[in-house]
Structure formats: structure tokens, C-alpha cells
C-alpha positions as CSV (number, residue, x, y, z in Angstrom):
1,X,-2.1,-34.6,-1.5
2,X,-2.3,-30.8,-3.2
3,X,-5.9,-30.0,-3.0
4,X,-5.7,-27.3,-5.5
5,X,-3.7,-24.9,-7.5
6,X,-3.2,-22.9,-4.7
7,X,-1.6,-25.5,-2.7
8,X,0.8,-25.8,-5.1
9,X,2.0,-22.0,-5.3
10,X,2.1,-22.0,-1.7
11,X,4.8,-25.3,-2.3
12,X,6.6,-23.7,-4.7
13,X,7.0,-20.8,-3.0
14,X,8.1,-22.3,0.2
15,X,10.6,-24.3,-2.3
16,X,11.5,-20.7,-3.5
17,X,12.0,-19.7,0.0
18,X,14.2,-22.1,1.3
19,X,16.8,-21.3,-1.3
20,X,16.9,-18.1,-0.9
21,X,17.4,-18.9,2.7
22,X,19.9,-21.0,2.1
23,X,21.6,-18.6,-0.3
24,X,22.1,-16.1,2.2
25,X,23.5,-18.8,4.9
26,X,25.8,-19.6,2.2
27,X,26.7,-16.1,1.2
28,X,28.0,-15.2,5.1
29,X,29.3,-18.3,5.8
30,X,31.6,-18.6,2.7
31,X,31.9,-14.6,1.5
32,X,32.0,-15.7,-2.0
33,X,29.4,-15.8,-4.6
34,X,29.7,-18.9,-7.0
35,X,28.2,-21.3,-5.3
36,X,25.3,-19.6,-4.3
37,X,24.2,-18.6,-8.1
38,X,24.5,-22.3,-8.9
39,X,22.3,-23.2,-5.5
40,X,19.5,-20.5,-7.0
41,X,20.0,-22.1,-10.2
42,X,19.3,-25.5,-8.9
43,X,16.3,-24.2,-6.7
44,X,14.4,-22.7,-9.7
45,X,15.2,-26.0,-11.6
46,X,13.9,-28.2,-8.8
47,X,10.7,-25.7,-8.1
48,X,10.3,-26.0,-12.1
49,X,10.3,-29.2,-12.3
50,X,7.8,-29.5,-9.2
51,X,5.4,-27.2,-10.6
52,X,4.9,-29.5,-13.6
53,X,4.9,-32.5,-11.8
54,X,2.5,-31.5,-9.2
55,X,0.2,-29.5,-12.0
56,X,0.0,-32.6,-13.9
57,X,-1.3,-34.7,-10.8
58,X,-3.7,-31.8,-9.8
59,X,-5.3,-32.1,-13.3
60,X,-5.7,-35.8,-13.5
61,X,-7.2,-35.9,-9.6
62,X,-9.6,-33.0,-10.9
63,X,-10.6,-35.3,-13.8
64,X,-11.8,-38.0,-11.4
65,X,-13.3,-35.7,-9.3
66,X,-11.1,-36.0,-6.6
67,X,-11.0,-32.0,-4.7
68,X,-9.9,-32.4,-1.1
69,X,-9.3,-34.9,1.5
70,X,-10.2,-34.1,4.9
71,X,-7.6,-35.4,7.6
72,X,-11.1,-35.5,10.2
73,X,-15.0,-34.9,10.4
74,X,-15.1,-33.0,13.2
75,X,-15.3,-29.2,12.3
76,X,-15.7,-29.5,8.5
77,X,-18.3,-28.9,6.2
78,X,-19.2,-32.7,6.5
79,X,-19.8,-32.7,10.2
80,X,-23.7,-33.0,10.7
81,X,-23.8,-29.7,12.0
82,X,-22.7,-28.2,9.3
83,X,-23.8,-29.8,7.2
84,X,-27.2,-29.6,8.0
85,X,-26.7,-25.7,7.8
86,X,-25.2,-25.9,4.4
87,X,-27.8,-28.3,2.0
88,X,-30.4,-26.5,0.0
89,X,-32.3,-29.4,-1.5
90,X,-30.6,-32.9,-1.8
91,X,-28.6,-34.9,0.8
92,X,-28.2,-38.6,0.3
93,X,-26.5,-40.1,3.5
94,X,-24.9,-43.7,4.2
95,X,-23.9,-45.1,7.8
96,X,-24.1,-47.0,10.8
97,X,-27.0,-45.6,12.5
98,X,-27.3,-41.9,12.1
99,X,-26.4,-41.1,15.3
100,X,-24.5,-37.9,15.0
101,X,-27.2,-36.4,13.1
102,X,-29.6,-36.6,16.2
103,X,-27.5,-37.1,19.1
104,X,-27.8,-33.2,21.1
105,X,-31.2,-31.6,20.9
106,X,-29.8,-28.8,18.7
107,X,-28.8,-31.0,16.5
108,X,-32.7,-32.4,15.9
109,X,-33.8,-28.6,15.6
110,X,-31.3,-27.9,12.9
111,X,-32.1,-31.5,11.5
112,X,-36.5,-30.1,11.3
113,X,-34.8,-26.9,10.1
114,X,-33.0,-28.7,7.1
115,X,-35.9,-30.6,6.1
116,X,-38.3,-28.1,6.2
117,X,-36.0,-26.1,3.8
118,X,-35.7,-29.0,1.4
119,X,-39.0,-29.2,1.5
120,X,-40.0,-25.7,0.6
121,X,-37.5,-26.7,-2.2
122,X,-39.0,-29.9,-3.4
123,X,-36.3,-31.7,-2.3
124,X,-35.1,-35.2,-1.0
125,X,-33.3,-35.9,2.7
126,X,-32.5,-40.1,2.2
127,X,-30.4,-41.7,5.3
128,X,-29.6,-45.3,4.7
129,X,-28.5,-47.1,8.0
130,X,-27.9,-51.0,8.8
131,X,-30.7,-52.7,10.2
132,X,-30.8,-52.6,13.9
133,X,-32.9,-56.0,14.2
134,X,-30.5,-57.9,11.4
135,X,-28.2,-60.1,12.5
136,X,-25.6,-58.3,11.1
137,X,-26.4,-55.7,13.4
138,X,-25.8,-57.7,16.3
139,X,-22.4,-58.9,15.1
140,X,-21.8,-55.0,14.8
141,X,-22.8,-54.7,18.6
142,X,-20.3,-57.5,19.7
143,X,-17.3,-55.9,17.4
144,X,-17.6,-53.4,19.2
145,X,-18.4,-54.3,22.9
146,X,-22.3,-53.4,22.8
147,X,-21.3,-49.4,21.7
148,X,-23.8,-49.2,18.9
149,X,-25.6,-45.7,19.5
150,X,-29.4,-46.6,18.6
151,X,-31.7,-43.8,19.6
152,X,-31.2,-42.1,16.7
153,X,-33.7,-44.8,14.7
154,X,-36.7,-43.6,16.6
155,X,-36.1,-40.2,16.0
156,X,-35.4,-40.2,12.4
157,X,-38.8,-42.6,12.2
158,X,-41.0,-40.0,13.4
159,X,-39.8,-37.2,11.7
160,X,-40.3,-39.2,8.7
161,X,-43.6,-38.8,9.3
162,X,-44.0,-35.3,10.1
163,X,-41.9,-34.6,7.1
164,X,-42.5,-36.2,3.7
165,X,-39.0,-35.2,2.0
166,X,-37.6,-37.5,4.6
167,X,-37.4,-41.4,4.1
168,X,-35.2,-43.6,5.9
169,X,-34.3,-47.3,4.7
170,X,-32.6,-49.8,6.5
171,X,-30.0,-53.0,5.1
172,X,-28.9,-55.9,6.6
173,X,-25.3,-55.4,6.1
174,X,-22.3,-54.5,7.8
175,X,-20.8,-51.1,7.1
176,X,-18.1,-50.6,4.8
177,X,-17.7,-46.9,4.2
178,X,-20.0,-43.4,4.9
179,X,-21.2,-41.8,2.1
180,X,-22.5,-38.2,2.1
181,X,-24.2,-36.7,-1.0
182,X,-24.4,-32.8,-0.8
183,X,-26.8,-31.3,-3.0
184,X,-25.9,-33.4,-5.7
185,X,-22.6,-31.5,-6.0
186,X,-20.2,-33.5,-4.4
187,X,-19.9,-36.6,-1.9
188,X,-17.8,-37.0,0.7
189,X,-16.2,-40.8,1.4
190,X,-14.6,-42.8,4.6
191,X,-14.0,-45.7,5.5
192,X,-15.2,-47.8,8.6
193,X,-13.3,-49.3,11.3
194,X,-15.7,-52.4,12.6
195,X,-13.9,-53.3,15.5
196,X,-14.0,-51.5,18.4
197,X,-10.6,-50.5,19.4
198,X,-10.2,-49.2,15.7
199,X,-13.0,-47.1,15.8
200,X,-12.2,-46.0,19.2
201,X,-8.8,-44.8,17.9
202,X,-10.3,-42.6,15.6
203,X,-13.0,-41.0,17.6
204,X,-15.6,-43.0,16.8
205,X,-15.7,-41.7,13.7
206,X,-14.7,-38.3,14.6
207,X,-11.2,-38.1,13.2
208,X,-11.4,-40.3,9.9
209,X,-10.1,-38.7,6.7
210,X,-12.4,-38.0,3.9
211,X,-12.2,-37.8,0.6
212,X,-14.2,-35.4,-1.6
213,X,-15.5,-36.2,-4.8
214,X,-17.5,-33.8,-7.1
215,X,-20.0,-34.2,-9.8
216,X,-19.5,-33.4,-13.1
217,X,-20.5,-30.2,-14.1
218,X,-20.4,-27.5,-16.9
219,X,-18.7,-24.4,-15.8
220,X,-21.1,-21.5,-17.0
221,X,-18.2,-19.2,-16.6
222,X,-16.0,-20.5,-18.5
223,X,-18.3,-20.6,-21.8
224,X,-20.0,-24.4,-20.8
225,X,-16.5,-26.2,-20.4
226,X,-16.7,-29.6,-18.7
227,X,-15.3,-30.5,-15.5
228,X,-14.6,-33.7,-13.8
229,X,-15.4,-35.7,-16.9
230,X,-14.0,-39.3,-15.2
231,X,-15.4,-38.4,-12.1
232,X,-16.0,-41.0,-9.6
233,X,-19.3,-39.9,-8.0
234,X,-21.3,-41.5,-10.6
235,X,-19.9,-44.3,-9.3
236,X,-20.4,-43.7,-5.9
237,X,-24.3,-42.9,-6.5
238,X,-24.6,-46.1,-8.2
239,X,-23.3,-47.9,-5.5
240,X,-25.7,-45.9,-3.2
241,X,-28.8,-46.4,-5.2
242,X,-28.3,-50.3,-5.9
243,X,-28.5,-50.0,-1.6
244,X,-30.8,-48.2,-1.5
245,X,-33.4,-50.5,-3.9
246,X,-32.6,-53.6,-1.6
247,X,-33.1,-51.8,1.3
248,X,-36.6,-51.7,3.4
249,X,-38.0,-48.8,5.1
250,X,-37.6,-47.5,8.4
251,X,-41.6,-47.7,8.5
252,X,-41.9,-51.4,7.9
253,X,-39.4,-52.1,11.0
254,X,-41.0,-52.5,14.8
255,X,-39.1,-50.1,16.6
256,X,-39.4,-49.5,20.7
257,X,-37.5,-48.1,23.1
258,X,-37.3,-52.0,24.3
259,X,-35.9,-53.3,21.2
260,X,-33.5,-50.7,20.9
């Protein structure tokens, strides 16, 4: 998928491009001139016709919020690391356990360095993660031969009380998809693979597309015009919200180094 207008100049203009290319070929292969004029002719037709085409899908992907599509975490904006760097005063997170938030000390100091920032803000850090003494959490563990990272619930527990922006809930259910709300501006979605050998294909997590959806918004600049008027992160904060009220908090759940 085009992830913006300038995807699509850079297709036409490799459409452009190749016919020129394969103008010349023709021109020094054949010496004569006819068929080449009707092969640019063509070309401008087909990159025409493209542009339209393409502009028209841009537009109604725009409308639903729909701005990118990641072909892996790892090294985008959505990776924790990066992440962590980049929110000012919201983030809203959905997963398994939380794991690659907290997983290498540096992450845990760029975690305390995010929260105190959203807290000078008066903001919100939310992480909702499945339950790791539900049942369903244990089904989780056998789908995928007993690799469930877990020591990322004791860590996020005490920094929620060292930080009061911070509050952690946990449900009983298994995972479907990760959801990551930035600054209310945009949320990034993927989907879950349960079973182990699935996940392990993609990296355990590590190389699974995302989509990006932003909020709608009024553009300032251009004199209050509304963007992404269907957009589908309402949706997707609905979704994460109805969770979130049926979900208990990290607080109200015994949690050793035993049990997990």
C-alpha cells in the first residue's frame, strides 16, 4: 500500500522511467522512430491513469485514518525504545505482558524517564496486559511451550507506585491484537500469533506489520480543515476502554517472584 502522496510520485516516476528506458532500447534496436512515440504515448496514458487511481485510494485510506503500515516493530517509531523517547503526555498500551518495555535495564531508565515527563505534563501512561494468574494465561503458556516472559509484571507494579501517572490493569483474556496509543495522535495495530511456532516466525513479535491509524484532527494550517473524518481510532479507543473498565489492577493481584 502507498503510504502517501509521495509514494505515489515516486511510482509514477519510476513508471515514467521505465518508458523512457524502454524508448531508447527501442530506438537502437529498431533505428526508427514510430513505435517508440506510441510506447511514450502509452506510458503517459498508463502513468495517468495510475495517478488517479492510486490518488483516489490514498484519499479514502486518509479518510479512515489509515497513514502507514509498518512491515516490522523492530527499529520504528513503535518499538518501546522509541517510543518511550518520543511521547509527551499520553500513551495507552495493549499486550501480552509488557515485556519489551522492561526487558534491558536501559529500557527501565528510559521507561522512569518517560513517566516522569508525562508527569510533569499531567499526563497518563496505561499498559493493559492478560492476567498472569487467569487461566487463560496458562493456556497462553502451553501455546507456546512455557515462553511467556513474566518479569516485566513486577516491575511495572512497583513503578506504579513510585509514579502516580502510571496504572497497570490486568484481563483474563487471551490476546488478540497490540494496541499502542501515542499521545492521543495516532495508534498503532497488530495482530497476535498464539501459538508458538507462529510467533516464533515472526520474532516473537519483532517482525509483525503494523498498521497506523490517526485521530481525527483539525489542520490549523490549512484554515481548521478536517482530517480523517471516518477514522478508525475512535474505534480502536473504544475497544481499548471497554478493556480497560473490565479489567482489575495490577495492585489488587499477588505478585512474587514465586508465582511468576
Amino acid at each position: 500500500m502507498l503510504k502517501n502522496h509521495k509514494d505515489l510520485w515516486v511510482a509514477i516516476g519510476i513508471g515514467v522511467i521505465q518508458a523512457i528506458v524502454t524508448t531508447i532500447v527501442t530506438v537502437v534496436v529498431s533505428g526508427k522512430w514510430f513505435l517508440p512515440v506510441i510506447l511514450i504515448a502509452v506510458g503517459i496514458i498508463a502513468c495517468a491513469l495510475m495517478y488517479f487511481h492510486l490518488n483516489a485510494k490514498i484519499k479514502l485510506y486518509e479518510r479512515v485514518g489509515i497513514v502507514d503500515c509498518t512491515e516490522e516493530l523492530k527499529e520504528t517509531r513503535f518499538e518501546p525504545k522509541q517510543c518511550m523517547k518520543d511521547v509527551t503526555k499520553y500513551l495507552d498500551f495493549m499486550g501480552v505482558g509488557g515485556n519489551k518495555w522492561v526487558d534491558q535495564d536501559d529500557k527501565i531508565i528510559l521507561l522512569k524517564s518517560m513517566l516522569e515527563r508525562v508527569s510533569a505534563s499531567n499526563g497518563k501512561v496505561r499498559y493493559l496486559l492478560i492476567n498472569p494468574n487467569c487461566e487463560r494465561f496458562r493456556t497462553l503458556a502451553k501455546l507456546r511451550k512455557e515462553m511467556v516472559p513474566n518479569r516485566s509484571y513486577l516491575i511495572l507494579k512497583n513503578l506504579m507506585k513510585q509514579y502516580d501517572c502510571l496504572e497497570v490493569r490486568l484481563y483474563d483474556d487471551l490476546p488478540s491484537f497490540r494496541l499502542q496509543f501515542v499521545d492521543q495522535e495516532y495508534v498503532a495495530v497488530s495482530r497476535y500469533f498464539v501459538e508458538h511456532d507462529a510467533h516464533e516466525r515472526e520474532d516473537f513479535g519483532w517482525k509483525t506489520p503494523h498498521l497506523v491509524v490517526r485521530a481525527e484532527r483539525t489542520d490549523d494550517i490549512s484554515g481548521g480543515k478536517r482530517e480523517h473524518q471516518a477514522s478508525l481510532y475512535k474505534s480502536f479507543e473504544q475497544l481499548y476502554q471497554f478493556i480497560w473498565q473490565r479489567s482489575i489492577s495490577i495492585q489488587d493481584v499477588n505478585l512474587t517472584k514465586e508465582d511468576i
